[in-house]
Phi, psi and omega in degrees: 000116183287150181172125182293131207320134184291169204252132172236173162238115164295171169279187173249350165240201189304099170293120179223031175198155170227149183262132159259109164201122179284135181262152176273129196001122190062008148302158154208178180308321144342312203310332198221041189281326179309311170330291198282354180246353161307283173332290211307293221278357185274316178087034171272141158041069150288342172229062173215138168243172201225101172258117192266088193291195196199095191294147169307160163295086187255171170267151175242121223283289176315332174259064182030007178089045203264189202251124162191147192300118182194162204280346169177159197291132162266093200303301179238161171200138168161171191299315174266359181296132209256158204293335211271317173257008160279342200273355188257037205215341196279158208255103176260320159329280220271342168298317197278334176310276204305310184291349176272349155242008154287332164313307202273021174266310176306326197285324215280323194300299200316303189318317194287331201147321208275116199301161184292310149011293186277342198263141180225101173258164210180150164187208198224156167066230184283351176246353141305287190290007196254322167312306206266330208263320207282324177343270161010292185240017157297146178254337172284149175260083188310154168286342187183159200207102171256189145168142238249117172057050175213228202172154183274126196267126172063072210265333190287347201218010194282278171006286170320318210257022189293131173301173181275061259085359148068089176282358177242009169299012179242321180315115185289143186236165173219122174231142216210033186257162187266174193266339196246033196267149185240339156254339140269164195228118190321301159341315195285306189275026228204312195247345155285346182288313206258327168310290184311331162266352137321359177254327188104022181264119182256024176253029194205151221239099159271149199210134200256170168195101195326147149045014161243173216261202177286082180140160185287148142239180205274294175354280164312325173295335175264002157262342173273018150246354178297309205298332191273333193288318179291347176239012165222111145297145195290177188291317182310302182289296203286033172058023185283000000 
């Protein structure tokens, strides 16, 4: 899958843990690189670094098929789109494209050192649901697994493709939606919460948020540092 190298923020000290977070449609890595330099001036996660991928230019169905950055094609979208005919509608190719490279993002980390343990993925929109699906059906067993506003990708057939002892079923996930959101609809990420723990992953948290929109606020962003803090610990605390 062609795409361009992810924006990355080093750690500042000894790296010994990495942060993954996919940006959302028609997004780039850019988009949400302001997170890691907030910490930074915060003096959060000095030993994490943070990679901000970069999705391809793909053509999107919803966009008149014109070309724009995103982890797999979209057919419908809208407000009356009932969650049961979003799911026979996903872009299953370009959903299985993306987790094989969200996969080889984790392998480079692993390569560098860093135990899976230590790794934490995560995004917001479609690079939520690109996070939530690659958790899922990953064979490394990630220190953490969020994701912002979205939704579970492919729910009818995800079972099949889960490995065998389901290695992130213990791996703690964070789901995150606004209440007012009008392009996933706070449902979808409401009924995806209750799919991921029908599988049997019992680690995991959902968290609503009165009067926001299609986007983060600062509330959510201080339980998704609470949430991070609980899964990479500085090195001193986690006794490594």
């Amino acid at each position: 899958m062609a795409t361009r190298a992810p924006f990355v923020v080093p750690a500042l000290k000894k790296h010994t843990a990495t942060v993954i977070m996919a940006h959302g449609l028609g997004d780039n890595g850019a988009g949400w690189m302001s997170l890691a330099q907030n910490w930074r001036r915060r003096n959060k996660f000095d030993e994490v670094a943070f990679v901000f991928p970069n999705a391809p230019n793909i053509p999107i169905t919803v966009n008149f098929g014109m070309a724009m950055p995103g982890w797999y094609d979209i057919a419908k979208l809208g407000a009356d789109l009932d969650i049961q005919e979003s799911v026979r509608t996903q872009d299953e190719p370009g959903i299985l494209r993306s987790r094989d490279y969200f996969n080889t993002l984790i392998k480079e980390e692993i390569e560098k050192g860093i135990k899976p343990s230590r790794i934490v993925l995560g995004g917001f929109s479609q690079g939520g649901a690109m996070s939530l699906f690659s958790g899922i059906t990953g064979k490394e067993k990630l220190g953490g697994v969020f994701g912002l506003s979205c939704y579970l990708l492919l729910s009818d057939r995800i079972k099949n493709l889960i490995p065998e002892g389901f290695p992130n079923k213990e791996t703690p996930f964070f789901l995150a939606h606004g209440q007012d959101d009008g392009v996933v609809k706070f449902e979808y990420g409401e009924t995806s919460y209750k799919w991921i723990k029908d599988l049997g992953v019992e680690n995991i948290s959902f968290n609503k948020y009165a009067g926001l929109g299609h986007s983060a606020d600062p509330q959510e962003i201080d339980d998704l540092e609470k949430f991070l803090e609980k899964c990479l610990p500085a090195e001193d605390a986690a006794g490594l």
